[in-house]
C-alpha positions as CSV (number, residue, x, y, z in Angstrom):
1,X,-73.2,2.2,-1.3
2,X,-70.8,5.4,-0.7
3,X,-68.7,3.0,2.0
4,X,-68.3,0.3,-0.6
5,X,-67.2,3.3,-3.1
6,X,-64.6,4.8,-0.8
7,X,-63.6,1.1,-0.3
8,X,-63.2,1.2,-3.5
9,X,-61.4,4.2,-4.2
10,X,-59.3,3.6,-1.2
11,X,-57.5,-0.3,-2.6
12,X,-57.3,1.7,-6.0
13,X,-55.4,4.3,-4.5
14,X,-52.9,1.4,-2.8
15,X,-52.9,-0.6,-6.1
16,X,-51.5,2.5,-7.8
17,X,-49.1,3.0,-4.7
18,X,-48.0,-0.9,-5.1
19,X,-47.6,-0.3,-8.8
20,X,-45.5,2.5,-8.3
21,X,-43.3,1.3,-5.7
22,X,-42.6,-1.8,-8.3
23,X,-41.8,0.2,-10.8
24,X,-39.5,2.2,-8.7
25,X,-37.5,-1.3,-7.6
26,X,-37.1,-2.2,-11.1
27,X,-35.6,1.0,-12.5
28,X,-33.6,1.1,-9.5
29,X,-32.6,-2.7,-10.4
30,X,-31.9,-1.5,-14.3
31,X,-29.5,1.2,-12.9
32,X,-27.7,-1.2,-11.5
33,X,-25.8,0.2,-8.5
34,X,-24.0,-3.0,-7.9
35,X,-22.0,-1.6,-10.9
36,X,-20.9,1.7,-9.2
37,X,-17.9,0.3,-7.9
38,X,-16.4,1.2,-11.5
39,X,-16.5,4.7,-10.7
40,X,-14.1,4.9,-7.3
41,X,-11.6,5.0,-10.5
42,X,-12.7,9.2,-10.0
43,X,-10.2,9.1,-7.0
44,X,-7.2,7.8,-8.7
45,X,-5.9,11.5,-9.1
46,X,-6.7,12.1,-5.4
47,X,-5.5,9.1,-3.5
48,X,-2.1,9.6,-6.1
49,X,-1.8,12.9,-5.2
50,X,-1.3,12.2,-1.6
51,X,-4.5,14.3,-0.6
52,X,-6.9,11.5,-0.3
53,X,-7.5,12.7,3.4
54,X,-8.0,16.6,2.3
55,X,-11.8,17.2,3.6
56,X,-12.4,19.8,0.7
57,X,-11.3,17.7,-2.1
58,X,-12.4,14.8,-0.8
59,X,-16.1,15.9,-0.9
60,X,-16.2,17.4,-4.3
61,X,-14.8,14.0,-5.7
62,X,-17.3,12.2,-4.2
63,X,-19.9,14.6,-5.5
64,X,-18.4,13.8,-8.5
65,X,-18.2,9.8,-8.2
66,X,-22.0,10.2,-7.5
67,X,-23.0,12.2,-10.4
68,X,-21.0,9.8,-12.7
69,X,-22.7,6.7,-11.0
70,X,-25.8,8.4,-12.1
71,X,-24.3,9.0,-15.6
72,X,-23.6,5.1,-16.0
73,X,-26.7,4.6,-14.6
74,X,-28.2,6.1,-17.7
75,X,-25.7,4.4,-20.2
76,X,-27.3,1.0,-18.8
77,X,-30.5,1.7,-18.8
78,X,-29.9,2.5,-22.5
79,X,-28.0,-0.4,-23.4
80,X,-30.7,-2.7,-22.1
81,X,-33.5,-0.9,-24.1
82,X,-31.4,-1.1,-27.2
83,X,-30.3,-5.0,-25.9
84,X,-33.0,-6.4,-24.6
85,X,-33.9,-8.9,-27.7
86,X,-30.2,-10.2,-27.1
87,X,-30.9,-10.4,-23.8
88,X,-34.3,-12.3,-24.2
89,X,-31.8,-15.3,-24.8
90,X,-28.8,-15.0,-22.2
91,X,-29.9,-17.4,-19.3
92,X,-29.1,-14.4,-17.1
93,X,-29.7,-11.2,-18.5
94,X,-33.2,-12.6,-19.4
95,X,-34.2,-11.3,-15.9
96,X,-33.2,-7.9,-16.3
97,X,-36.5,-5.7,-15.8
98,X,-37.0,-4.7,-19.7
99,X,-36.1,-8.1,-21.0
100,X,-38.4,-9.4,-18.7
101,X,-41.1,-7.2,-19.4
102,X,-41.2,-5.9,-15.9
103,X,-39.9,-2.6,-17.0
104,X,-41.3,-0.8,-20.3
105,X,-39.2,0.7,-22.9
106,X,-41.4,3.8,-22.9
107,X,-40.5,4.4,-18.8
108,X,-36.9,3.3,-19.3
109,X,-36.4,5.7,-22.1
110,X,-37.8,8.6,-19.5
111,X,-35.8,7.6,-17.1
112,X,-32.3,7.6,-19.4
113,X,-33.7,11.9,-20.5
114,X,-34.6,12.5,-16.7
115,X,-31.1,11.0,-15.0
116,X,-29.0,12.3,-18.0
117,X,-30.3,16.0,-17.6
118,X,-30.1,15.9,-13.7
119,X,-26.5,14.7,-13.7
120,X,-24.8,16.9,-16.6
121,X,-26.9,19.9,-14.9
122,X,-25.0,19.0,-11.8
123,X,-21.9,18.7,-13.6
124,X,-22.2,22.5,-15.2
125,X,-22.6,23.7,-11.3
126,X,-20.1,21.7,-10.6
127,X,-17.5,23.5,-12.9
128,X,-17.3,24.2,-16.9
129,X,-14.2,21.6,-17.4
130,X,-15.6,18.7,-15.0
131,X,-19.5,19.1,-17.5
132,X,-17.1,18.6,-20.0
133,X,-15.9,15.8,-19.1
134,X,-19.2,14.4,-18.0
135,X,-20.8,15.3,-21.5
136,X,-18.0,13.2,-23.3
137,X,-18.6,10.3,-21.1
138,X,-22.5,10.4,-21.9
139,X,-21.7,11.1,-25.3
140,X,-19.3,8.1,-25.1
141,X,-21.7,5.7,-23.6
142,X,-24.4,7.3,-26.2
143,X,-22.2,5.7,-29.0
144,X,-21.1,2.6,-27.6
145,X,-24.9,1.3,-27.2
146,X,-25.5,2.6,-30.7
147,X,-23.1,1.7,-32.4
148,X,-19.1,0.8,-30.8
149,X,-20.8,-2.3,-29.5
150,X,-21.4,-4.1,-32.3
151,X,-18.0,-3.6,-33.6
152,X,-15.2,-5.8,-32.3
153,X,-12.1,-4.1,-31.1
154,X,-14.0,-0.9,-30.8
155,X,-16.1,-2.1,-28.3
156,X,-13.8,-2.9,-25.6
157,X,-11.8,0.2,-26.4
158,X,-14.6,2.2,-25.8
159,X,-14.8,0.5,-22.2
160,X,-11.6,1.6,-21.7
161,X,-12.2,5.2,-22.7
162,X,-14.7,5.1,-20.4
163,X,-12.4,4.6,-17.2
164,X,-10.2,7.2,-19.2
165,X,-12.8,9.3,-18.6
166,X,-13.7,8.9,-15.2
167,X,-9.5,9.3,-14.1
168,X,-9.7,12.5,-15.8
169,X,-12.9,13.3,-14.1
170,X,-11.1,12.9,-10.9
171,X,-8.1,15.1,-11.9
172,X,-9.8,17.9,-13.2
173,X,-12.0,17.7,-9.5
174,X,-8.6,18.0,-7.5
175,X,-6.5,19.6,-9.5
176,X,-3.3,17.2,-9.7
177,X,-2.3,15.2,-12.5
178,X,-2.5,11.3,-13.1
179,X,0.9,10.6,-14.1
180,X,1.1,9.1,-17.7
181,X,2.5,5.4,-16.6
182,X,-0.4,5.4,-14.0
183,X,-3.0,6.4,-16.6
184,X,-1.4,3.8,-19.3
185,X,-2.2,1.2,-16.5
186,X,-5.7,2.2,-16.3
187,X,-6.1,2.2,-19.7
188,X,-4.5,-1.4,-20.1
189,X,-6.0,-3.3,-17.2
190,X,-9.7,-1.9,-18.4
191,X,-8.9,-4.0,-22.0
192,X,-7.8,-6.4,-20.3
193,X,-10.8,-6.9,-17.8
194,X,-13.2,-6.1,-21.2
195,X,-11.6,-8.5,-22.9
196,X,-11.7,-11.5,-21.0
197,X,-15.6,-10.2,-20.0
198,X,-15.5,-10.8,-24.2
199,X,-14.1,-14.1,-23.7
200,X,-16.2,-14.9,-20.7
201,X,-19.6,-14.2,-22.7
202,X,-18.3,-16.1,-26.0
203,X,-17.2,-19.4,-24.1
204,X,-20.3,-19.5,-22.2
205,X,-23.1,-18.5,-24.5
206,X,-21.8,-18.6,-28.1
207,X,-22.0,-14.8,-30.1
208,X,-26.3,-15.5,-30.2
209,X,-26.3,-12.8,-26.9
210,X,-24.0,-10.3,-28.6
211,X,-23.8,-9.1,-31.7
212,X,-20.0,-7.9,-32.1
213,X,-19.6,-11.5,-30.6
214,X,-19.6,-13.0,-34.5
215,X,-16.4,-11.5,-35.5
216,X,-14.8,-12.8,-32.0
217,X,-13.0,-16.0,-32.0
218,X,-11.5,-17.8,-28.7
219,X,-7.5,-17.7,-30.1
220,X,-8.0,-14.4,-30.9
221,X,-9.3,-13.1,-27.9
222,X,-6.6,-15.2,-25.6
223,X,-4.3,-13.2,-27.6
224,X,-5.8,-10.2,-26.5
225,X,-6.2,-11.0,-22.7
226,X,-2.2,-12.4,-23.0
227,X,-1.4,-8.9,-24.5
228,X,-3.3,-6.6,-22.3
229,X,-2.2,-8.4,-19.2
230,X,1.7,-8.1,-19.9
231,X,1.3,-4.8,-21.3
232,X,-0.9,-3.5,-17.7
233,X,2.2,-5.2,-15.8
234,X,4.5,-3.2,-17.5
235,X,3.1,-0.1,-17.3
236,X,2.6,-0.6,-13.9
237,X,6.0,-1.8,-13.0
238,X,6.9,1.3,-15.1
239,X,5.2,4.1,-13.2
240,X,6.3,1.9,-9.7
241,X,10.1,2.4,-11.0
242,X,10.1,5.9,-13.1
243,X,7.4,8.5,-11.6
244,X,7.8,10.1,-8.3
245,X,5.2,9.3,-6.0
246,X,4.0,12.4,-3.8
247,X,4.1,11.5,-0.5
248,X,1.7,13.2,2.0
249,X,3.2,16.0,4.1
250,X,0.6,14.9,7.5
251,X,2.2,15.4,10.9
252,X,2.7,11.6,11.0
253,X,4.9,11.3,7.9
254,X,7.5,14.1,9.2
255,X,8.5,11.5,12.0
256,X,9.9,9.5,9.2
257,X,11.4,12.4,6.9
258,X,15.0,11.0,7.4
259,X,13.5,7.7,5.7
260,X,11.7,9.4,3.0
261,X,14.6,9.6,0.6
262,X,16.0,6.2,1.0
263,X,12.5,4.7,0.3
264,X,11.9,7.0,-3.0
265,X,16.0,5.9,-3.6
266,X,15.2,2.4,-4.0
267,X,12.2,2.2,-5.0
268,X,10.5,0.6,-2.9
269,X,7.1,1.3,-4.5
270,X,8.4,-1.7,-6.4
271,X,7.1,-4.5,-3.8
272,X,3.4,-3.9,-5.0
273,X,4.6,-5.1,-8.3
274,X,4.0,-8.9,-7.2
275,X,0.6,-8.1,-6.0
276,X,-0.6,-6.7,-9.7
277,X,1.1,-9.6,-11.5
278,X,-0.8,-11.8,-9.1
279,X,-4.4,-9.8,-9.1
280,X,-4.1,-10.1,-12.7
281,X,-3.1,-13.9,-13.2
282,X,-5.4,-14.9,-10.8
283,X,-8.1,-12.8,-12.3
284,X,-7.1,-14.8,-15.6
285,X,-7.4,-18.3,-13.6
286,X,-11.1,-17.5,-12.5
287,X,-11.7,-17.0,-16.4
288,X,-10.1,-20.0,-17.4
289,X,-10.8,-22.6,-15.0
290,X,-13.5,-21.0,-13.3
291,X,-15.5,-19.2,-16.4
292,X,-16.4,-16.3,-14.1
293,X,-14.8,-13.4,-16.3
294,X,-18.2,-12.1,-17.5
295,X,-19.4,-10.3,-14.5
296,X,-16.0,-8.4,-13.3
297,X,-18.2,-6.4,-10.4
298,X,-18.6,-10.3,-8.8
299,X,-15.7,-11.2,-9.3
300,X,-13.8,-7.7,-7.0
301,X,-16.5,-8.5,-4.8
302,X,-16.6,-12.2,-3.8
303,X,-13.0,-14.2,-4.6
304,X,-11.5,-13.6,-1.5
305,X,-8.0,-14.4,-2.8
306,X,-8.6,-11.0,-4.7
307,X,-10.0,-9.5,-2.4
308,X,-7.1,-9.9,0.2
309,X,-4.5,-9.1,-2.6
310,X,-6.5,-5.8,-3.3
311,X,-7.0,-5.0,0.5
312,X,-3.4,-6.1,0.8
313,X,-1.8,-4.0,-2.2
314,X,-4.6,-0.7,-0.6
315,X,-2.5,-0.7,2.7
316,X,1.0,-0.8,1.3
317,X,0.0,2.1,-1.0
318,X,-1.8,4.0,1.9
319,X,1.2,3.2,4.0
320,X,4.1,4.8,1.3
321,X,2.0,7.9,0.4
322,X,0.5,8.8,3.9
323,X,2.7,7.1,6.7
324,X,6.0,7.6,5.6
């Protein structure tokens, strides 16, 4: 009898462990670290700046890319508990772990408090300006689940705040300002990437899964996408032509000093130009012949035409602020 009750107690003890480790891979699967990717945006100011290679800053921006992955982490979490009857009818988001009923509202709500006060506790031991920073982009995310959401327009500029946010997270870490063409592009190509996710989610699944969807219509967001994408070009082609780029001052680069100026001279920051006009129109062809636009992450991830053009347009950017 006291073998079959420690029997007993021992398969309730693993039940519990088994239960435990499930819930674990669900919350993890809720966080969504596929969607961390959006956050490498933190090291715009750095890699800019010429100082991508600088051991020092280089380790407190990825301290800080990490405590803003857990901060989205929390913004998603939230937005499925507050989403999850929407998302009881998308034929995909139906799997997530609350909408499935594999994760309860009750747990995911304690995870949102936990991960929100371990990440802006970080951020105020990190320094005063980057917690503020931090706070505003929970506060932001906060609002855009609550309310910015269901309001069209708002919505997808609140997206774009959002990468804002995270650029300026990544200055205030280094210490070296985003110059204002650069940021401009940031701010354009994130509408333009929220938009055609917009587009994406209205073609495919009508405005039943969202509820700012209703006061979408298709010619209105092509209008949009159209808009956003020329304006992202120009920016760009704008900061390429106009700001200064700070070249690295490495050991390496001084063997081409006597080249420096005739690069800066004519601009030849220019020949990444192409590869933007082509990331973005071929971005835009996956949307409208492919309908792939609503998962962006997938998209960066898997075309390999994009891929190579942003490997491609990487190296030319690497090569002009750290080789010569």
């Amino acid at each position: 009898m006291t073998i079959h009750c420690k029997k007993n107690a021992v398969y309730a003890i693993l039940d519990m462990f088994m239960m435990q480790r499930h819930k674990l891979a669900y919350i993890l699967q809720a966080a969504r670290p596929n969607q961390w990717i959006k956050n490498l945006i933190i090291y715009t100011s750095l890699v800019f700046s010429g100082k991508l290679f600088d051991p020092v800053l280089f380790g407190k921006t990825l301290i800080g890319f990490v405590i803003f992955s857990v901060l989205s982490s929390t913004s998603y979490l939230l937005n499925d508990i507050i989403d999850f009857p929407y998302d009881q009818k998308h034929p995909t988001k139906k799997n997530r772990p609350i909408a499935a009923g594999n994760l309860s509202v009750q747990d995911a709500s304690f995870v949102v408090f936990l991960l929100s006060f371990v990440a802006l506790l970080a951020s105020l031991f990190f320094s005063i300006p980057f917690f503020g920073v931090a706070f505003v982009f929970l506060l932001l995310h906060f609002f855009y689940s609550l309310y910015f959401k269901f309001r069209p327009i708002l919505d997808i500029f609140a997206i774009s705040f959002s990468f804002m946010l995270r650029a300026f997270a990544g200055q205030v870490i280094s210490g070296y300002h985003i110059q204002i063409w650069l940021l401009l592009t940031i701010f354009f190509i994130s509408l333009f990437i929220a938009t055609v996710k917009r587009h994406a989610e209205l073609v495919a699944h009508g405005a039943q899964t969202r509820k700012s969807l209703y006061s979408y219509k298709e010619h209105f967001l092509n209008f949009l996408t159209t808009t956003f994408a020329t304006l992202t070009i120009t920016t760009y082609s704008l900061y390429s032509f106009l700001e200064k780029p700070m070249f690295s001052k490495s050991t390496f680069s001084e063997l081409f000093s006597p080249l420096v100026s005739s690069f800066e001279a004519r601009k030849w920051f220019m020949i990444t130009i192409p590869l933007v006009v082509y990331g973005i129109s071929r971005y835009a062809h996956l949307l409208y012949e492919k309908a792939q636009g609503e998962a962006p992450e997938r998209i960066i991830t898997e075309d390999k035409p994009l891929i190579f053009t942003i490997v491609l347009w990487t190296v030319i950017v690497v090569m002009f602020l750290y080789v010569f």
